[in-house]
N, C-alpha and C positions, 0 to 999 in steps of 0.2 A: 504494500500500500504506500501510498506518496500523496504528499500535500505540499502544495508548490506556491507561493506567496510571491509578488512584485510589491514594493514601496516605494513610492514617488517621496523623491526630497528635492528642497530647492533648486541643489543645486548636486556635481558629483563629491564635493567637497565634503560635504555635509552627510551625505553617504556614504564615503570612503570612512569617516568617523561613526557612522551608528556603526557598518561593519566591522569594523577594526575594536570597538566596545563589545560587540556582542561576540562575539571571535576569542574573547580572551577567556568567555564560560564557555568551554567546551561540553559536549554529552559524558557524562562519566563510562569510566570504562567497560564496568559490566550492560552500559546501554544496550539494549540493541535496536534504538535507533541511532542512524546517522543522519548527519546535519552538515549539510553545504548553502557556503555565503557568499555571495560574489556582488559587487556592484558592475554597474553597464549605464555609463553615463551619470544619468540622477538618479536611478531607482539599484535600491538593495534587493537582492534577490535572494528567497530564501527556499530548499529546499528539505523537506522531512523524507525521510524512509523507512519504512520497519515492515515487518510480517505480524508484530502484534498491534492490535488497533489501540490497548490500553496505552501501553508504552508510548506511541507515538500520540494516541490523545494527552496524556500527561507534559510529554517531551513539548508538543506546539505550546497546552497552554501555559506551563513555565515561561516559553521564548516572548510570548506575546506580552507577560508582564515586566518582564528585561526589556523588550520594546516600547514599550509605552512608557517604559523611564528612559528610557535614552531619548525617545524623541523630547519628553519634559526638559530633560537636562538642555540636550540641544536649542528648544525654543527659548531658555529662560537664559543663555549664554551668548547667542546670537543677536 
């Protein structure tokens, strides 16, 4: 199973910094999901994978709440 996310930010600048934030929490080892990040202009890309639905529901919504604090962070710094 896979759950694939695009994020639009202002600019790549600003992406290159949520990714580079969220990048330094990796999935723990015994995960078994994996998790790819990449930026592409302005938008951070984000990619889930697993064979369990639990783990990778857990896995997104942990990310989503390290996303919504970086984008906080980033709005109140910018």
């Amino acid at each position: 199973m896979k759950i694939e996310m695009t994020i639009p930010f202002l600019n790549q600048h600003l992406a290159q910094i949520a990714c580079n934030s969220l990048c330094a929490d990796p999935e723990p080892p015994r995960s078994t999901v994996t998790r790819e990040l990449s930026v592409s202009r302005n938008e951070l890309r984000v990619v889930f994978c697993s064979e369990n639905i639990k783990s990778l529901r857990v896995s997104f919504n942990n990310f989503m709440d390290l996303l919504m604090l970086c984008m906080e962070v980033i709005q109140r710094f910018d």
